[in-house]
Each structure stands twice: as structure tokens, then as C-alpha cells.
N, C-alpha and C positions, 0 to 999 in steps of 0.2 A: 127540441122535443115537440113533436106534432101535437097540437091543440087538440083536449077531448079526449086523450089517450089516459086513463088515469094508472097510476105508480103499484104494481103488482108487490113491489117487494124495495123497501129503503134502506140502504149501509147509511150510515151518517157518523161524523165525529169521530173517524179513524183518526189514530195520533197522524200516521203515515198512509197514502193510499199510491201504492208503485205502481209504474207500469209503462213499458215502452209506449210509443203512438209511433204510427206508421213506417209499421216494419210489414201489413199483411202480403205484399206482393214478393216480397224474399226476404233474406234472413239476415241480419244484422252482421257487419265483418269489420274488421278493423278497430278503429279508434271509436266507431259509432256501438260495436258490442257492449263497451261499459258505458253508456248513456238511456240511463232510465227518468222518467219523470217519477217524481216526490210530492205530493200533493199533500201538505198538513191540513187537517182538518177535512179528511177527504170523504166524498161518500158517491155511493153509486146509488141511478134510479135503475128498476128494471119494470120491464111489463110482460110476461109469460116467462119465454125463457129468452128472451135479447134484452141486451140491455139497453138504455135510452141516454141515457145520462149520464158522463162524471165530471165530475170537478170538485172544489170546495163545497161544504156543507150548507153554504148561502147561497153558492150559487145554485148548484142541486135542485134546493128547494124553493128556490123562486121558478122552476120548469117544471118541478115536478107536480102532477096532480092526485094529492091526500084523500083515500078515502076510509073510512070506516072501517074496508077491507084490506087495506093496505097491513103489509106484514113489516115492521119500522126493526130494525137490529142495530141498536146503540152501539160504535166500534170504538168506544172510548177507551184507546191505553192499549189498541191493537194496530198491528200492520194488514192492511188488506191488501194481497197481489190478486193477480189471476191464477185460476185453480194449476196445481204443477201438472204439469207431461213430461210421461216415462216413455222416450222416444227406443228403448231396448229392453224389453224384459222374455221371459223364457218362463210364463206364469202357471203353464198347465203342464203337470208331470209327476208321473207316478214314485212315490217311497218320497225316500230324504237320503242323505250321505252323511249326518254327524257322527257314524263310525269311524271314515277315515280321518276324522282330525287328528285322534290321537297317535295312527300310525304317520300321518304327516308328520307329528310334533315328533316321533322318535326319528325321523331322517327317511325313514320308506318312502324312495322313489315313487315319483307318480306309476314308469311303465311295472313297475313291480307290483303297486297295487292294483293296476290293472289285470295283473297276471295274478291277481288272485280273484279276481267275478269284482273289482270294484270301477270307480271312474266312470266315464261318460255310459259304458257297455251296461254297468250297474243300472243306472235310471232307464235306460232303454227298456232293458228286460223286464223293470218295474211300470214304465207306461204298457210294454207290450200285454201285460197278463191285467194291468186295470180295464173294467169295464168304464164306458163313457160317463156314467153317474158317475164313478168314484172321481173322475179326473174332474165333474163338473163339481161338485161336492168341495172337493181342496181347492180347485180353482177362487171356486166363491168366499171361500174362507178367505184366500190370501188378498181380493181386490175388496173384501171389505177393511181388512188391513190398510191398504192401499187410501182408499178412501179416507179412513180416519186419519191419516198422514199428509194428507192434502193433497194427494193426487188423484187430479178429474180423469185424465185420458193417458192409455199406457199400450204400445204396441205390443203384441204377443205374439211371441216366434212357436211353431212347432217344433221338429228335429229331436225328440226323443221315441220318437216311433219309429222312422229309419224302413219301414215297410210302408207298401201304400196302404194296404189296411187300415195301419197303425196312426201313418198322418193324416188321414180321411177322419179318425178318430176324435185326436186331437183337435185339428182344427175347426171338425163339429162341435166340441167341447167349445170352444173358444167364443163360438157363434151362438152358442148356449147361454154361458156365462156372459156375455155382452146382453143378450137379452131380459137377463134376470135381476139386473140389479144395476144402479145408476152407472159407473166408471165405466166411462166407452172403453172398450177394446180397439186395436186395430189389429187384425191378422195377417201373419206374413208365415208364407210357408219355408220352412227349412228342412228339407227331406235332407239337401247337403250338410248336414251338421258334422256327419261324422260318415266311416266307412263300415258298417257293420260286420258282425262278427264271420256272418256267411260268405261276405265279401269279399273277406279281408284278401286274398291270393288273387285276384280278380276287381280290384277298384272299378276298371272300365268297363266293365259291365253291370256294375252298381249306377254305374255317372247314365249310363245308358239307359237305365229303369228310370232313374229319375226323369229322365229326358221324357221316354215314350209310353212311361206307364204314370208313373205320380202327378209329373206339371198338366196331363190333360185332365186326369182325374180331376185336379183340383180348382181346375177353370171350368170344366165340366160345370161343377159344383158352385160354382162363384163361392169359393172357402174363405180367398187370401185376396189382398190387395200389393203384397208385396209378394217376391220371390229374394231370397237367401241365402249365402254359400260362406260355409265356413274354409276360407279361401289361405293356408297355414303348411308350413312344410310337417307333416305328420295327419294331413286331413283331404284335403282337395289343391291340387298343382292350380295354376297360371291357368293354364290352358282347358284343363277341368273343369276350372271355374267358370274361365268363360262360353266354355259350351253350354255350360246348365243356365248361365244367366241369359244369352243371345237366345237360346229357346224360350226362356220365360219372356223378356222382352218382344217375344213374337207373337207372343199368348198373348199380349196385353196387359201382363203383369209390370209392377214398377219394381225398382231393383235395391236391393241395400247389400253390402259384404261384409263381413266379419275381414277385417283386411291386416296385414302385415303387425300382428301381437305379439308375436316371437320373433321372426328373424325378418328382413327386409325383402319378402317376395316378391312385389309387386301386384298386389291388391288395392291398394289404393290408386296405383298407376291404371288400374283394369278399370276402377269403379268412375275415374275420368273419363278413359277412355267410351267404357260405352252410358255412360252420362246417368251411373247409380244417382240415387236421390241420396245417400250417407254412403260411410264405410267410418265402420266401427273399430272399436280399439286403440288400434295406432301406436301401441308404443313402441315399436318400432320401422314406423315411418319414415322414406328415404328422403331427405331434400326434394329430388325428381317428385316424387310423391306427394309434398305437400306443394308444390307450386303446377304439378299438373292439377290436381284436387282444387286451388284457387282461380283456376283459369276456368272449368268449368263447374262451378260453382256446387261442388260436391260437400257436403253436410260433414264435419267431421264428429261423430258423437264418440265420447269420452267417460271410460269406464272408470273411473281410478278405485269403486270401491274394489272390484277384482282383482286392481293392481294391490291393492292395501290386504285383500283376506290372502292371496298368493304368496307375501311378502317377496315380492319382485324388487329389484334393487332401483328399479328406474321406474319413472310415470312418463303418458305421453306427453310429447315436448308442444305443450299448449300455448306457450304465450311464440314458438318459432309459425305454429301455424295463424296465431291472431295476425302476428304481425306481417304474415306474408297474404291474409287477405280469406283465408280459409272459415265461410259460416263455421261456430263451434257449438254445439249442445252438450249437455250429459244426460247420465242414465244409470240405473242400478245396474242393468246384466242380473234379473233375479234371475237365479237356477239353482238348483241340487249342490253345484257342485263345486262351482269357484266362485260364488256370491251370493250367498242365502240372505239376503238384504232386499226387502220388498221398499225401501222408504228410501224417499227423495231427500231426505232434511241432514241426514249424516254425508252425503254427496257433495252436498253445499260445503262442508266444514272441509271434505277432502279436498277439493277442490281449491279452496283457497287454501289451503295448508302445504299441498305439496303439487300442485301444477299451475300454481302463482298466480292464479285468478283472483279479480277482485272480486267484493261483494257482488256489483253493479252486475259487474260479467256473467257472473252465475246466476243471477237472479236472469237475467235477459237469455241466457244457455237452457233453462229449467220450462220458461216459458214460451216465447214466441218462439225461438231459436228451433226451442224441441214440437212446439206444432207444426212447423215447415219440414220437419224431420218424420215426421205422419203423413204430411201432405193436408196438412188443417189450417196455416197460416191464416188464411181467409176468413177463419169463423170462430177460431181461439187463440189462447198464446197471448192476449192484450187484451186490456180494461177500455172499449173502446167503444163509440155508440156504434149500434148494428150487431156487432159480436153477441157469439151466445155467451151468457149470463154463469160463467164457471168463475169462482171467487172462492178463494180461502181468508179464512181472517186467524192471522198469530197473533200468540198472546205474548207480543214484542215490541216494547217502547220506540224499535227504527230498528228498516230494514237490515242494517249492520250485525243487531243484535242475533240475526239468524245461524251468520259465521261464524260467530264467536260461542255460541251456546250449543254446546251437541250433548246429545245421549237423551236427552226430552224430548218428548213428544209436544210440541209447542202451538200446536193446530188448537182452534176455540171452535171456527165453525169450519163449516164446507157446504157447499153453495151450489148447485151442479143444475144447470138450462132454469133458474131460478127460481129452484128450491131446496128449501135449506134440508141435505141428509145428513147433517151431521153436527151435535153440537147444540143442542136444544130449542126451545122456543124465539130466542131473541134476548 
């Protein structure tokens, strides 16, 4: 810690204080994913919003410099990580869907309820006729949700607008709500979510709007940082995909897929190929797929609460991509429709429960893992000097206790560029 700098803000006396170290240049794979450091008696110094310091509470405090002003948070009998990243969510969108549960529950096909005004066409039609307030109005609701749950930083896809109007909307929205309230956003466009209803007789000239009408729009704009394709036999082909993605890659856009969830099409094979930053889903990912995905060092983020609200009879095969060398994150997938779950912490529980993850793993998938799956690796995702200052503190004896305890809300503070939004005084 540089001499003279005095201590903005002190964690001290965390039972546990976790946190990978030096993963910021890429993303943890293999046997090194479940390897976190445990620091008893841990505390963090900060000064603005970077942090300065961690270690033990003695040692801490022998660098850190106390003043008057200093803001001191006693973390006695708490686990301190760094704040969670939601490397997949779908935050801004108009209505809700908890009508169709109960025709799920009696057997009603999904295409059937879609052949009644329900499903993905449902929310579209409901973004289309929201004005930008209303989208920014729900938005904000739901990332202060977010916030209190312990997540600092969460991507946000469009794709319920499906018009450029409509994504030009949204994504404003997104840009809105990033500005108004701590939890960074990151925006990523997905005008490819689906094929809309106008379209429907005519895909390739929807792929083709996308192309020469939407992706300039939105660069036009500097909206999105990502581009997106819901890459699925029922949504957008192989080839489809890769038209919309090599244009956006030309735009200067970075890439992520929604890739092989249903049947083994070859989206993960694409998202290698033209060197995606992720491809999401995965359950049903080909061999070829996950060992092209490990060669070029493609993010696999893993949805399972989707796999769990679906009741899908399979989860993706997580411990065949650890072991073949595949970075792994997760993610809610908040959306209307297959995951109305804005919170990181029942993830954790899926996760080890039913895609054989350990603690260690998920806790390193939640954070660095899912920063590199933003493209933030360098500045979050780790408790580390330099990093900006995003901390959560649970009210959890050890890390473990995370896994094991669901349905609570177990967050005490939240801590976001080193200030504390959430979770009281100290």
C-alpha cells in the first residue's frame, strides 16, 4: 500500500474472506477452477473505489492508514467474496408470463401456447407497446433486486423488441438504467432472439434487417458491446447465425451465442470458430463442441436455473467441459419466460446440486470466471490490490455454507467501487 494514501473504507474480522488471485488475464480452467484462496480473519482496505489491500486483519492493518474518516465494517461471523457477476441476463422487458404456468402445469405444449398470443411473441408484443420509462421503471426495480442479492455487475441482452425501433428502445433503456443506479450493466444486442411474427414465412429477410438495418443502428449508437444470436433448431440456422455474428464482428462488436440448448446444432462449434467470447447453455453440446470451445478458449456460461424452471430431464454436462479444459461461468438467464429468477445465490445451490460443481467452482464461475464473460476480468471478479472495490459480505460462517443454504437471502452488505449500497452503516 503506497505511503500517505489513507483507508477510505475497512472490511476486518471476516470469519472467511475468498477470492481467487491471479486469474485477471483469463479465466480459470481445469483443476485450477476449484482453487480459491480462504483467508480467516480476512479484511479488505480500500481508498475511493480501488481497493489497496487484503489479507489478514493484522496484516491489513499494519498498511492501512486510519483516519477519523475512514468508514471501518466489522465482518465478524461473515464470508466476504467479491460482488457476484450475472455474465447472462435478459433484464429489460415489457409484461411478465406467470399465466402460462399453470397451462404448463396441465401439459399445454409450449408451440400450442404460443398459438394462443403466449411465449417469447407474448413479451415482444409487451416490449413493443411499453414506452422507454416503463421498460426503465421495471428495469430499475429488478437491478435493485439484483443488488440486494449480491450482484454488482450483470450483462443485459435485448431481443424482445425484434423491430429496430423496438431494440434501439430497449437498449436505450439499458443505458438508462446503468446510469441511474449503482449495478453496472453491460449491453449486448440480440435483435436475433427469435423470428418474429411478421417474419415468420420469410426468416431471411428478417436475418437480412438485422444485418443492414438493426447492427448499424446500434453501433451507430454505441448501444451494445456485445452482439447475440439465439443460435437453435426453431430460431436461427448455423448459417444464419453466422451471418449476423461475422457482420457484427465487423462492426466491432464482441460476440456471445445462445448455442446448442436443444438439439446439437453446432453453435458452440460456430462460437470457436469465429472466436465468440461465451456460448451460453449448452445442454446439449457435442463432444466436437466442447473440445473446439477448449481450444479456443470460448467461455462456457451455464444456465441450470432454466434447465430447473423447464423441468428438462438433463443439465449441461459441466464437470465433461471442466475436465476437457473449457473456462465455465454461470448465470440466471433472467427473462419473462424460462427464468424469472433475477438472484445469483439459488445458482450456486443448482449448480452444485445437479451439474456436480463444487463449492470452490461455483464461487470462481460467479466471479472472475463470469467477469471475463463481460470482458471485465481486469478490473473485477477478484479481491485483489488494483481491482475496483465490489464486495459482498454473507451472513455465512464459510464459504460452503452458501451451497448448502438456499431459499434465503443471505447477503448483509454490498459494497459497489467502495461504497457501501446496501446493508446499513457498518
Amino acid at each position: 500500500m503506497e505511503v500517505g494514501l489513507e483507508t477510505t473504507l475497512l472490511i476486518k474480522n471476516a470469519a472467511q474472506l475468498v477470492t481467487s488471485r491471479g486469474a485477471s488475464e483469463k479465466p480459470l480452467t481445469g483443476k485450477a477452477l476449484g482453487e480459491i484462496e480462504v483467508i480467516e480473519d480476512g479484511a479488505v482496505s480500500v481508498r475511493g473505489d480501488n481497493i489497496m489491500a487484503v489479507g489478514t486483519t493484522e496484516e491489513v492493518l499494519r498498511k492501512a492508514e486510519i483516519t477519523a474518516e475512514t468508514q471501518v465494517i466489522d465482518a465478524s461471523g461473515r464470508v466476504v467474496l467479491p460482488g457476484l457477476i450475472d455474465p447472462h441476463t435478459h433484464v429489460v422487458f415489457g409484461g411478465s408470463r406467470e399465466h402460462e404456468l399453470a397451462l404448463k402445469l396441465q401439459g399445454v405444449p409450449y408451440l400450442e401456447i404460443l398459438a394462443r398470443g403466449g411465449g417469447i411473441l407474448s413479451s415482444v408484443r409487451a416490449t413493443r407497446a411499453a414506452g422507454r420509462e416503463e421498460l426503465v421503471e421495471r428495469g430499475l426495480k429488478y437491478c435493485r433486486q439484483m443488488l440486494a442479492q449480491g450482484t454488482t455487475t450483470a450483462e443485459a441482452k435485448s431481443g424482445y423488441g425484434l423491430s429496430t425501433g423496438a431494440e434501439i428502445k430497449t437498449l436505450e433503456a439499458i443505458g438508462e438504467i446503468d446510469a441511474a443506479q449503482p449495478l453496472d450493466l453491460i449491453p449486448t444486442f440480440l435483435g436475433a432472439h427469435a423470428v418474429p411474427e411478421e417474419y415468420r414465412e420469410s426468416p431471411d429477410k428478417y436475418v437480412d434487417l438485422v444485418i443492414e438495418e438493426m447492427l448499424p443502428a446500434v453501433v451507430e449508437r454505441d448501444l451494445a458491446r456485445y452482439c447475440d444470436v439465439f443460435c437453435e433448431k426453431g430460431a436461427f440456422s448455423v448459417a444464419q447465425s453466422r451471418r449476423i455474428l461475422t457482420a457484427a464482428k465487423e462492426m466491432g462488436l464482441k460476440l456471445k451465442i445462445h448455442a446448442d440448448e436443444i438439439v446439437p446444432l453446432g453453435g458452440a462449434e460456430l462460437a470457436a470458430e469465429l472466436k465468440a467470447v461465451s456460448a451460453d447453455h449448452l445442454l446439449a453440446v457435442s463432444d466436437e463442441g466442447i473440445l473446439r470451445m477448449a481450444e479456443a478458449g470460448v467461455i462456457a456460461v451455464l444456465l441450470p436455473g432454466t434447465t430447473f424452471y423447464l423441468k428438462e430431464d438433463h443439465y449441461a454436462p459441466a464437470r465433461r467441459m471442466i475436465a476437457a479444459g473449457v473456462p465455465v461461468s454461470l448465470a440466471t438467464d433472467f427473462n419473462p419466460g424460462s427464468s424469472p429468477n433475477n438472484n445469483l445465490q439459488p445458482i450456486i445451490n443448482l449448480a452444485c446440486l445437479y451439474l456436480r460443481m463444487t463449492p470452490a467452482e461455483v464461487i470462481n464461475a460467479i466471479t472472475i470466471n463470469a467477469a471475463h464473460a463481460v470482458g471485465r476480468g481486469a478490473d473485477i471478479g477478484s479481491l485483489e490490490k488494483g481491482k475496483k472495490a465490489d464486495i459482498v459480505l454473507f451472513d455465512a460462517p464459510n464459504y460452503a455454507y452458501l451451497a448448502y443454504r438456499y431459499g434465503t437471502n443471505l447477503v448483509d452488505k454490498v459494497i459497489k467501487k467502495g461504497k457501501l449500497v446496501y446493508g446499513g452503516e457498518g
